[in-house]
C-alpha positions in Angstrom: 6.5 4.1 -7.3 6.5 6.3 -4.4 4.6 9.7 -4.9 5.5 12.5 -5.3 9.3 11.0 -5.1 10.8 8.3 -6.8 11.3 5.8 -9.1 11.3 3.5 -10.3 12.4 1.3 -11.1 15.2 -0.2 -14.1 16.3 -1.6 -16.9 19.4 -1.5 -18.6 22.3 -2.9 -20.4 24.4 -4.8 -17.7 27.8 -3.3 -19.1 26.6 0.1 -19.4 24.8 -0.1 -15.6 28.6 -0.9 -14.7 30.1 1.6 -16.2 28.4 4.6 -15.4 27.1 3.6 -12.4 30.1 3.0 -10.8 31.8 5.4 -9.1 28.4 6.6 -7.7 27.0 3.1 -6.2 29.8 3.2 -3.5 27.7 6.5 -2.3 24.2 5.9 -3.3 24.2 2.1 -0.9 23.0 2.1 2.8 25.6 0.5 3.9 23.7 -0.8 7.1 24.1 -4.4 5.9 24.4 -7.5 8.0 25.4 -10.5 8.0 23.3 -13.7 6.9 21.5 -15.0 9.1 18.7 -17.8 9.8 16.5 -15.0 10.9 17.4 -12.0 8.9 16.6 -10.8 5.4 18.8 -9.2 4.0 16.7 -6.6 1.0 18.3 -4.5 -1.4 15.7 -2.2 -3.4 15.8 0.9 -4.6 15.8 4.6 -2.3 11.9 5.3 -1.6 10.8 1.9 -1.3 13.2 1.6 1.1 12.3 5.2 2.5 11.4 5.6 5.8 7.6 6.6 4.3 7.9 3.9 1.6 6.7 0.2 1.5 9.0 -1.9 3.2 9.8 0.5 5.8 6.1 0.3 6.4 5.5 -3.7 6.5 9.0 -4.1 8.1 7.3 -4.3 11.7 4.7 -6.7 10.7 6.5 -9.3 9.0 8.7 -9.7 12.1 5.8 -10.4 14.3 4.3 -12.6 11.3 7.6 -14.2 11.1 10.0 -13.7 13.4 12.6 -12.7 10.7 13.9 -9.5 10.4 13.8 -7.9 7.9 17.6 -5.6 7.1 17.0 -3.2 4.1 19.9 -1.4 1.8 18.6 1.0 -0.8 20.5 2.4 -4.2 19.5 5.3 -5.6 17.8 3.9 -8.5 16.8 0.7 -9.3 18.7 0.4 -12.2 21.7 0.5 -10.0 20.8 -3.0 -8.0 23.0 -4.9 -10.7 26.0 -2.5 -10.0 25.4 -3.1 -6.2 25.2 -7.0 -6.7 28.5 -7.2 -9.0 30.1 -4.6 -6.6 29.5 -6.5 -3.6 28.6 -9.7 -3.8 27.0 -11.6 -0.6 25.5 -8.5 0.7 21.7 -9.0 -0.3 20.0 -12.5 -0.2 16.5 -10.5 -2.1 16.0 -8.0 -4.4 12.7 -5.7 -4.1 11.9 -3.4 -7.3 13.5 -4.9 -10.2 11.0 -4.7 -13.2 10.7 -7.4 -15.9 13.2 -6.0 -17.7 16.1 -5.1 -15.3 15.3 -9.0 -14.2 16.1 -10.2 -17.7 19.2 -8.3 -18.2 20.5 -9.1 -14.8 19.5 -13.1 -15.4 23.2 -14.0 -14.1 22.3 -12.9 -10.7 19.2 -14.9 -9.7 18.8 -17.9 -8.2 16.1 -20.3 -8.9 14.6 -22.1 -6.0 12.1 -24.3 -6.7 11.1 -24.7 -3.2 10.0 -20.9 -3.6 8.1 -21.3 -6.5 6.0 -24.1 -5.3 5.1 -21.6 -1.8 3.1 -19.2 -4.1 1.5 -21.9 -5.9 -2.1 -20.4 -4.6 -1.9 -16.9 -5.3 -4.2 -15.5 -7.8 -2.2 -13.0 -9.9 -4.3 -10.2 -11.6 -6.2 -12.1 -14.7 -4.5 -9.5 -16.8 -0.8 -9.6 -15.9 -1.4 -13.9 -16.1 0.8 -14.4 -19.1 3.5 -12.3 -17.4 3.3 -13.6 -14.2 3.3 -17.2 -14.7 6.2 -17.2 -17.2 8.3 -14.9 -14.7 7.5 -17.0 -11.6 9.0 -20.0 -13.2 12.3 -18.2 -13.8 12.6 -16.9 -10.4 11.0 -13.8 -10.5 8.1 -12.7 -7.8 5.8 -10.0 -9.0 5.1 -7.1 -6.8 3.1 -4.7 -8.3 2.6 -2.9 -11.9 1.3 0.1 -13.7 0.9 1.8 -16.5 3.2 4.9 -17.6 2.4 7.7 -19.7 2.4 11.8 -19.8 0.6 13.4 -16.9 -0.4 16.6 -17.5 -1.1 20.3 -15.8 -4.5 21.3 -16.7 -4.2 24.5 -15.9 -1.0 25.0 -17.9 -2.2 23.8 -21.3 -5.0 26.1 -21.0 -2.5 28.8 -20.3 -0.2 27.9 -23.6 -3.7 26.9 -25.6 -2.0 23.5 -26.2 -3.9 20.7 -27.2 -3.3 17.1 -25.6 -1.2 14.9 -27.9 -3.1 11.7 -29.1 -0.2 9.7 -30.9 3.6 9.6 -29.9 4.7 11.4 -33.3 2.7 14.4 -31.8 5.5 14.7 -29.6 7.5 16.3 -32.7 5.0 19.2 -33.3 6.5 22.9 -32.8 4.2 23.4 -30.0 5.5 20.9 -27.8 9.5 22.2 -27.9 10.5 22.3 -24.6 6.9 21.5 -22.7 7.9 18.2 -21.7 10.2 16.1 -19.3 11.7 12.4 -19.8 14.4 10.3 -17.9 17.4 9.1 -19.1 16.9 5.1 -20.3 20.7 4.2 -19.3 20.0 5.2 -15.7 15.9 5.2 -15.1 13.6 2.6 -15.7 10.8 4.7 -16.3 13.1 6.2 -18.9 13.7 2.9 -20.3 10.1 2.4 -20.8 9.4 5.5 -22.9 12.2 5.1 -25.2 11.2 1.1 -26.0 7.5 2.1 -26.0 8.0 4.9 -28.8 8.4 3.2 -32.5 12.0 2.9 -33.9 10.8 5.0 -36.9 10.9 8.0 -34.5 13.7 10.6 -34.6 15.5 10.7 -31.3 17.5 13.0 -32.6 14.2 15.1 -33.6 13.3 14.2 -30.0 16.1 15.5 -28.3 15.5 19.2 -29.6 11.8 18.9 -28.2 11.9 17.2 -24.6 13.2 20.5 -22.0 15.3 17.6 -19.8 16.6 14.1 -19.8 16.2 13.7 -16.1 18.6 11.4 -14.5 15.9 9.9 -12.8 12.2 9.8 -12.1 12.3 11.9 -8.4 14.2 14.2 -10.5 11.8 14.7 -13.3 8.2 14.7 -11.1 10.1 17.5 -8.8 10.4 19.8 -11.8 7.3 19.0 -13.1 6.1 20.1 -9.7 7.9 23.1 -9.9 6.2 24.2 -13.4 9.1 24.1 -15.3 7.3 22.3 -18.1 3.5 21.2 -18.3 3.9 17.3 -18.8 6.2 14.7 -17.9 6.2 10.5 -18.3 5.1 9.1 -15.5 2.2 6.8 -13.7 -0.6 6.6 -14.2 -1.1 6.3 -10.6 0.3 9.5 -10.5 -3.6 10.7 -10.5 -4.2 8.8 -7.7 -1.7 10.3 -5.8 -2.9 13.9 -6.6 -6.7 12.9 -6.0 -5.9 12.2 -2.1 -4.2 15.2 -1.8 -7.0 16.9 -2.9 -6.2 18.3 -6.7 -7.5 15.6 -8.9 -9.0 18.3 -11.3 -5.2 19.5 -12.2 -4.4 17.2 -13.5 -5.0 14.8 -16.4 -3.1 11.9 -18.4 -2.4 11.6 -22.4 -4.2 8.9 -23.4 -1.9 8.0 -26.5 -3.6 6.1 -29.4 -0.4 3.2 -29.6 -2.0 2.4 -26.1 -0.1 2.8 -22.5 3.2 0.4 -21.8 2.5 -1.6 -18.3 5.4 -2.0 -16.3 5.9 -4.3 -13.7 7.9 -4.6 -10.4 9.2 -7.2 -8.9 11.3 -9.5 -6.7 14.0 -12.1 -7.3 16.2 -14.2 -4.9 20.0 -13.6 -5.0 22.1 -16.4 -6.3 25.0 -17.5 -4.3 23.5 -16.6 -1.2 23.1 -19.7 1.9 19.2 -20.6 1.7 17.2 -18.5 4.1 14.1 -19.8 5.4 12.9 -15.8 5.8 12.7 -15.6 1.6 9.8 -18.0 1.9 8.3 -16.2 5.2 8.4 -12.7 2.9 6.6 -14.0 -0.2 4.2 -15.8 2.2 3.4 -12.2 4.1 3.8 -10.0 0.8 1.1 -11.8 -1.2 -1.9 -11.5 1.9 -4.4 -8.9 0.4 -4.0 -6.2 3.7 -0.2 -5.9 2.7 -0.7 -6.2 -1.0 -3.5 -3.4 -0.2 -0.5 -1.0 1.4 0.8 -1.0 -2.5 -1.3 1.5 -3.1 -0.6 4.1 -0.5 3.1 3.4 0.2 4.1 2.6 -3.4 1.0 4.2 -5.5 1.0 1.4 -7.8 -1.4 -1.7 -8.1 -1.1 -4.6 -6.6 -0.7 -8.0 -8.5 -2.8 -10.4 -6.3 -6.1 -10.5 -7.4 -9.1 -9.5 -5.1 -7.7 -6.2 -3.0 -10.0 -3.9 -2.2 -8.5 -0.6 -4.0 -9.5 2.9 -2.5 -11.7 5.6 -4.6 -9.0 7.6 -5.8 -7.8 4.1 -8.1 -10.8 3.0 -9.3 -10.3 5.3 -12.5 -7.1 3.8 -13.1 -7.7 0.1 -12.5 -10.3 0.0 -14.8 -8.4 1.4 -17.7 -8.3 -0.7 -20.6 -6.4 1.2 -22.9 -3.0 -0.6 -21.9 0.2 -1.8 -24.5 0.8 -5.6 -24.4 4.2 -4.7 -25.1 6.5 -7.6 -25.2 10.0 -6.1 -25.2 13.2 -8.5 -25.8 16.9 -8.1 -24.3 17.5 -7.2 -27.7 15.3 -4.4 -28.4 16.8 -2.7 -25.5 20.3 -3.9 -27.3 18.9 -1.8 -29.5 17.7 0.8 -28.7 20.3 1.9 -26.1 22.9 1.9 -29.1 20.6 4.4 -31.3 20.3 6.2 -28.6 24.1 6.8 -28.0 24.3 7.4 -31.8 21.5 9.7 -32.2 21.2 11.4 -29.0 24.9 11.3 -27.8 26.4 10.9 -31.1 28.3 8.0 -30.2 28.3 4.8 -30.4 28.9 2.4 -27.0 
């Protein structure tokens, strides 16, 4: 997640990422692909990982001189669009970097396998606490990256203003005094949006919900930008949201809602295409991408937490590393089956 723009990340229902993804995909790809190659790599990810400021744009020097591969990224808008991108135009990408545990399951068709990759990361030590997660995904082909936590960040300042308490439980979100004083992203087209409407319980009203968020942002830049703006006092976000605000120097303005249901963890990650000729680079990137210095970057280039344990973190995410309020929540292909189809009913008043 790149601060204070971008994503993240993911997660949807394969036929509905076609369908209303498609006539924008065409628009939203960097078309500077290339060919494959023996020493090219071809990357498609999401718009500010792929940023000129974000991650790999940042690392993209280094791993050619660690290497000698190089490394050719294309970017979508979202990261829920990567599956559009990869049914659209197949052969294009021989990676994907971004995908979250979710967008990876729905978009199973797509990944290839490769033992040979598997067994190249057999010595990295994954974060004690992601274990479960990371050792099951690994063996299906996908490549952890980094992860955090979501939840409403807060104006300080703001609540004061409007003498609103801070919600405890997610039902508090259906109080009179929160109409309209909060922001959340679309699940069909945003993975962070995704992750809020799975994390909530089913019992909740989403039609109740509608009448109190003040947007259904498209998208998580989108949301964070009017946040910024003060158009409303809290939006769902990162946790390493704080972070970001405590290097720029206003870590007193802001504050997270520390819900009582506990904090959903969401995790990114990398998978290789299927269909694609074998590229000795894949190997050379997971190599380079799991060293602590480049796992460190994570935390300035992406503002999330790295997965490999033992990186030194800096100051401003020692709060945040250290929280231990956080949501083992296990979501299936179905729950998000599920939930996307009440939310056409209740929200849309449709079902599709």
């Amino acid at each position: 997640m790149s601060q204070p723009i971008k994503w993240i990340s993911l997660t949807l229902v394969l036929g509905l990422v076609f369908a209303m993804a498609s006539c924008t995909s065409k628009k939203a790809v960097n078309q500077n692909q290339t060919s494959a190659t023996g020493n090219t790599l071809r990357v498609l990810t999401y718009s500010s990982l792929g940023a000129e400021s974000g991650f790999l744009k940042s690392v993209q020097g280094a791993f050619k001189n660690a290497s000698g591969c190089e490394l050719s990224i294309q970017t979508t808008l979202d990261a829920a669009q990567i599956l559009t991108e990869l049914k659209e135009h197949p052969g294009t990408a021989d990676f994907v970097v971004g995908i979250d545990d979710l967008l990876f399951e729905r978009g199973k068709s797509f990944w290839a396998v490769d033992d040979a990759l598997i067994r190249s990361i057999k010595g990295v030590t994954f974060n004690p606490a992601l274990k479960q997660t990371t050792e099951s995904g690994v063996l299906h082909g996908f490549f952890p990256l980094d992860y955090g936590a979501l939840t409403f960040i807060y104006r300080k300042e703001a609540f004061q203003k409007l003498k609103l308490t801070v919600p405890t439980t997610v039902s508090d979100l259906l109080k009179p005094e929160y109409r309209k004083k909060f922001i959340v992203q679309d699940p069909r087209v945003s993975s962070p949006g995704l992750q809020f409407f799975t994390w909530i319980p089913s019992t909740l009203s989403l039609e109740k919900l509608k009448g109190q968020w003040l947007t259904l942002s498209q998208g998580w830049d989108a949301s964070y930008q009017l946040f910024l703006q003060g158009e409303a006092p809290m939006v769902w976000s990162y946790l390493s949201s704080l972070a970001y605000h405590e290097t720029k120097g206003q870590g007193d303005q802001f504050d997270f809602v520390d819900f009582k249901e506990g904090l959903p963890v969401q995790i990114e990650g990398m998978a290789q295409v299927i269909g694609t000729a074998q590229n000795p680079c894949a190997q050379k990137w997971l190599s380079f991408v799991y060293q602590l210095p480049i796992q460190a970057q994570l935390t300035q280039k992406q503002w999330m937490l790295p997965v490999v344990n033992g990186v030194d973190l800096p100051p401003a995410f020692q709060k945040i590393s250290h929280f231990d309020h956080l949501l083992a929540h296990k979501r299936t292909i179905a729950d998000v089956d599920q939930l996307l189809t009440r939310f056409g009913k209740e929200v849309q008043g449709a079902s599709w």
